[in-house]
VMD Tcl script that draws the C-alpha trace (Angstrom):
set ca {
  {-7.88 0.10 9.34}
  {-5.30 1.96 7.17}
  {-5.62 3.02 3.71}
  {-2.85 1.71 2.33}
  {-0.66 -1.07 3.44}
  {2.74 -2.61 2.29}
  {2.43 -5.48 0.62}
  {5.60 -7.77 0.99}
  {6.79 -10.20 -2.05}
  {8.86 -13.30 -0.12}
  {9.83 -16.53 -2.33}
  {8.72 -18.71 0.26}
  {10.03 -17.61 3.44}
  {7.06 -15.33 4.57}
  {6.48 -17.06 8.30}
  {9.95 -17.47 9.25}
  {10.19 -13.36 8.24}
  {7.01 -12.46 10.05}
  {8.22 -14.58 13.37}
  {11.96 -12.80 12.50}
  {10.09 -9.36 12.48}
  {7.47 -10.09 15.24}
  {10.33 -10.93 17.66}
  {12.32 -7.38 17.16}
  {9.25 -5.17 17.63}
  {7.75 -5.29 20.85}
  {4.48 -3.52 19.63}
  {3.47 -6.48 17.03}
  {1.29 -8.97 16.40}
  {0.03 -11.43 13.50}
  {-3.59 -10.86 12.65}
  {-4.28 -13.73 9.91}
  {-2.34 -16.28 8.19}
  {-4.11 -18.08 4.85}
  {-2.59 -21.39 3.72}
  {-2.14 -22.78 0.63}
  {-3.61 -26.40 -0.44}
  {0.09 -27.76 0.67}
  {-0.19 -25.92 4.67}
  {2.68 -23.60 3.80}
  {1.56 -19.77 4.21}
  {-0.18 -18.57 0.82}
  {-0.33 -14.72 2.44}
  {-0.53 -12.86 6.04}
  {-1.45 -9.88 7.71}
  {0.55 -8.82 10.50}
  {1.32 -5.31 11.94}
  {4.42 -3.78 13.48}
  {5.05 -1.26 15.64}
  {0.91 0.30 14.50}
  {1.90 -0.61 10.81}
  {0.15 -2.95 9.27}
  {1.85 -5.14 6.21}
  {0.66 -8.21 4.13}
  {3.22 -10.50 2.81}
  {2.98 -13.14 0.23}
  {4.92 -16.36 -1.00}
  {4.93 -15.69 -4.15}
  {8.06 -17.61 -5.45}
  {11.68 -16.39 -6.60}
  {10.62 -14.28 -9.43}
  {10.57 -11.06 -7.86}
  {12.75 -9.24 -4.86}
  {13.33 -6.63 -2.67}
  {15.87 -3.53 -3.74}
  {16.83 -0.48 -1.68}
  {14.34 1.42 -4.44}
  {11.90 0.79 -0.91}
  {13.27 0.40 2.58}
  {11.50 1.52 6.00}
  {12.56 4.03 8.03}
  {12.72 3.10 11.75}
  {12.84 6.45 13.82}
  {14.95 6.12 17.12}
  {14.82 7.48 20.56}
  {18.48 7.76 21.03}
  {21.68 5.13 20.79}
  {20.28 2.15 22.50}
  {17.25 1.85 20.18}
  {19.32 2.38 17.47}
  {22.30 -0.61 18.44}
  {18.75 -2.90 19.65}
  {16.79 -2.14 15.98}
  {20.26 -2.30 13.79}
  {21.92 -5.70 15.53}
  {18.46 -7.39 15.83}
  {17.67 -6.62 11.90}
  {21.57 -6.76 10.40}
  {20.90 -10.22 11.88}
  {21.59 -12.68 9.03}
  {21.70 -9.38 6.75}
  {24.23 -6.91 5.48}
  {25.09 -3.39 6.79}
  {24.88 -0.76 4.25}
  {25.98 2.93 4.84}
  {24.45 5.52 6.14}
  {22.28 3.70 8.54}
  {20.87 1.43 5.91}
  {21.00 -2.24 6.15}
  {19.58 -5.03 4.16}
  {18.21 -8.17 6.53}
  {18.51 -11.31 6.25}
  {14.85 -11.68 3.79}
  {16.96 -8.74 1.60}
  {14.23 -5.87 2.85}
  {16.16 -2.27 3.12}
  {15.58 -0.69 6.48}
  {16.97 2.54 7.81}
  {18.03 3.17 11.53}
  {17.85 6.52 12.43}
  {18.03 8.60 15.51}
  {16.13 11.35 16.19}
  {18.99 13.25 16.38}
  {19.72 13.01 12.96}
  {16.84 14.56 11.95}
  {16.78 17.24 14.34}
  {20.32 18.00 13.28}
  {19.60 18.17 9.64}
  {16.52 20.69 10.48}
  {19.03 22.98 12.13}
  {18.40 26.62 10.61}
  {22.24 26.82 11.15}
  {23.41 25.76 7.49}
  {27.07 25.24 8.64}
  {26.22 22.20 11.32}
  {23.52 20.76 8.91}
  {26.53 20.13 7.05}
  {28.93 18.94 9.43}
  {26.21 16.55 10.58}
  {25.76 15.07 7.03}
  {29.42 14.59 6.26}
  {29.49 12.84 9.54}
  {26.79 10.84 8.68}
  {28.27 9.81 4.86}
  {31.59 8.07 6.65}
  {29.55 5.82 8.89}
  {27.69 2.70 8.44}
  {25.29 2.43 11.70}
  {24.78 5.98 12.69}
  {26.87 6.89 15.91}
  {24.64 9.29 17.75}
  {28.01 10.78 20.19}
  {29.56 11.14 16.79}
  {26.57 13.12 15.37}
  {26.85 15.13 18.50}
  {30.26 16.36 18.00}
  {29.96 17.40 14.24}
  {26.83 19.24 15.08}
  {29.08 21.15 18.13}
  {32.03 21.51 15.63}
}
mol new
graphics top color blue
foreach p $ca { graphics top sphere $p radius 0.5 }
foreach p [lrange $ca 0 end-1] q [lrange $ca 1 end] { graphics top cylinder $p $q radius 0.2 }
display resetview
């Protein structure tokens, strides 16, 4: 069991976001669902990907900003285009990889190729990387590749 867990604020759409979130992930599951007095969801525990959240219908008074988002780390282009259609779903893209879905959560879809760029010793292709990166909205990995080259 981890330590700490994100706890997820939803007005009242918390199973229709955990069936939305269960069905992009193929590593998830739903672990316990508590209902309220009217048989609507009160909270749930479900866990993608190895990370385990809690989410709760707690009414409109609060919501998500981009002040938290998750970082999804991809394998190359394809999981990126699977993780950023399957969650822009409903949702709006934001730059730099970020997007909001459609329950207003921030997520970021980024390749590992991003990362490895921006660790390059070389400061020169760090930054060609990262300018790259600031004019596009879902990252481009072949794109990445040719700033990094030059």
């Amino acid at each position: 069991m981890q330590k700490i867990t994100p706890f997820l604020w939803f007005d009242n759409q918390l199973e229709e976001a955990i069936g939305f979130y269960t069905s992009i992930f193929s590593n998830a599951r739903v672990s316990d669902i508590q209902r309220g007095p009217d048989g609507k969801a009160f909270t749930a525990s479900f866990a993608l990907e190895g990370q385990e959240f809690m989410g709760l219908n707690g009414g409109p008074h609060f919501s998500f900003t981009e002040a938290v988002s998750f970082f999804v780390r991809c394998d190359d282009q394809a999981e990126v285009d699977h993780y950023w259609e399957k969650l822009l779903d409903g949702g709006k893209p934001q730059q730099c990889g970020w997007l909001k879905d459609r329950f207003g959560l921030s997520w970021q879809i980024i390749p590992d190729a991003l990362i490895r760029y921006f660790s390059d010793p070389d400061p020169e292709k760090a930054m060609r990387v990262q300018a790259a990166m600031m004019q596009m909205v879902k990252i481009d990995v072949a794109e990445l590749d040719k700033a990094y080259a030059g």
